[in-house]
PLY file of the C-alpha trace (Angstrom):
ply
format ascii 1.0
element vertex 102
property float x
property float y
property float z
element edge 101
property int vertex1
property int vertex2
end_header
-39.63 -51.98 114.85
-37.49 -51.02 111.95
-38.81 -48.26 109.78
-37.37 -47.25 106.03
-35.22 -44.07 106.59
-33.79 -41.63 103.46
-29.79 -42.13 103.68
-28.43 -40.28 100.59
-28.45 -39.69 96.71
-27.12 -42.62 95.05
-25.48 -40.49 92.95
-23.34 -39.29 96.32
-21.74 -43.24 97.01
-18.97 -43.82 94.48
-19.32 -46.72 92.14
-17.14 -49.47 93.67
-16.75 -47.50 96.85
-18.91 -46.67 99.74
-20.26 -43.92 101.78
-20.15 -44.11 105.73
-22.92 -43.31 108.36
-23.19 -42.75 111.93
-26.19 -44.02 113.20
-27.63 -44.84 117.10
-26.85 -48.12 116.06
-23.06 -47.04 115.40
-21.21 -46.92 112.00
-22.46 -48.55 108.78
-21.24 -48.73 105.14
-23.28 -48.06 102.23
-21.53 -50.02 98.90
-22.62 -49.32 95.31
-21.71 -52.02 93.49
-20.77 -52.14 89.57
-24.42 -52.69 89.01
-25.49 -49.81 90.77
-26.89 -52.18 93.22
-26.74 -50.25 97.10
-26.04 -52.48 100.41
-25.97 -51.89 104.02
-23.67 -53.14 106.44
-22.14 -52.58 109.97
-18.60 -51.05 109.10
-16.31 -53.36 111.09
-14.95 -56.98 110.14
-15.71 -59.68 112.09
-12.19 -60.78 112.28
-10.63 -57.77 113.79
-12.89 -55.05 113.85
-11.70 -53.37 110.47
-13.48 -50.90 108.69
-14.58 -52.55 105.52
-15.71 -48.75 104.51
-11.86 -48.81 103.25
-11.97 -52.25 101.46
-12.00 -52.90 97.68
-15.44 -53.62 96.24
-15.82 -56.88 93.82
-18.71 -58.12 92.52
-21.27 -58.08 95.59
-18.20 -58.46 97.77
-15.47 -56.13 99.80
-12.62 -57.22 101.14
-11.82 -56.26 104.95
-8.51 -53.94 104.18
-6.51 -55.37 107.44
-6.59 -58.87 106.80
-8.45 -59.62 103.36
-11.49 -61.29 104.97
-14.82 -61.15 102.02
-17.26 -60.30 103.28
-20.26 -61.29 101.29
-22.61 -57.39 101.10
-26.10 -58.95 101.06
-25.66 -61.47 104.13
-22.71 -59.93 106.10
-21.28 -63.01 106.29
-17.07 -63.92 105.88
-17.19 -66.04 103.23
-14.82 -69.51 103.32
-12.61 -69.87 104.83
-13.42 -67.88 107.18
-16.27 -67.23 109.28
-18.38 -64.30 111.27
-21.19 -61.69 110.10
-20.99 -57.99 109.65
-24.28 -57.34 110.51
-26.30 -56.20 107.00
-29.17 -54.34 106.67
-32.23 -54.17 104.02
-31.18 -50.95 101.33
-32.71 -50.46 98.58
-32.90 -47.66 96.03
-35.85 -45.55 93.99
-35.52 -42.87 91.77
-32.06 -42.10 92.37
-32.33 -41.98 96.13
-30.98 -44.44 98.76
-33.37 -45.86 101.53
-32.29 -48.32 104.36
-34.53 -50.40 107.03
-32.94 -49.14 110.45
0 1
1 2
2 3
3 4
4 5
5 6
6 7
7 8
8 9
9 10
10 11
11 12
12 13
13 14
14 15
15 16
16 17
17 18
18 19
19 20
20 21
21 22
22 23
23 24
24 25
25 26
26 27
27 28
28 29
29 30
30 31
31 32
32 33
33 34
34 35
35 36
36 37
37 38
38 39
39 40
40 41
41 42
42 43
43 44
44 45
45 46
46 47
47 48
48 49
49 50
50 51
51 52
52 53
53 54
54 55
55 56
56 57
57 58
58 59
59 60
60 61
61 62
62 63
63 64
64 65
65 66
66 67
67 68
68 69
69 70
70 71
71 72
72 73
73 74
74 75
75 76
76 77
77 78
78 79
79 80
80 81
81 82
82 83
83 84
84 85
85 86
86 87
87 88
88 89
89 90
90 91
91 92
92 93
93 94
94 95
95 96
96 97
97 98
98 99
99 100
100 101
């Protein structure tokens, strides 16, 4: 079962950028978004395995830096055209502090 696990300050994940973790469960990104919104997702594309840690951040979206895939931060999901899942996890943030369901 998945318990909720302290990750990092939000203050430490750089608006528009992300913040990477290695976890048993292998790497996963951590975006802030302009509205200082935090998500959780596996840090490869599912197009070629590219670490979307490294792509730009838009809206709730970030682009896969190899091959432009979106990848959609609250599903994981490529959005259209193109299709796969980045697996996502739950995030969430309180009082300035990052927590994520692993």
């Amino acid at each position: 079962m998945s318990e909720w696990k302290r990750v990092a300050p939000l203050e430490e994940i750089p608006r528009l950028g992300s913040r990477v973790l290695d976890t048993d469960r292998g790497r996963i990104a951590l975006f802030r978004t302009g509205d200082d919104q935090v998500f959780a997702v596996r840090d490869a594309c599912p197009h070629k395995q590219g670490p979307l840690s490294q792509g730009i951040v838009h809206g709730h979206v970030v682009t896969c830096p190899l091959h432009n895939w979106r990848i959609d931060l609250a599903s994981g999901k490529a959005l259209d055209p193109d299709e796969g899942c980045a697996h996502a996890y739950a995030a969430r943030v309180e009082e300035g502090v990052v927590w994520m369901q692993i």
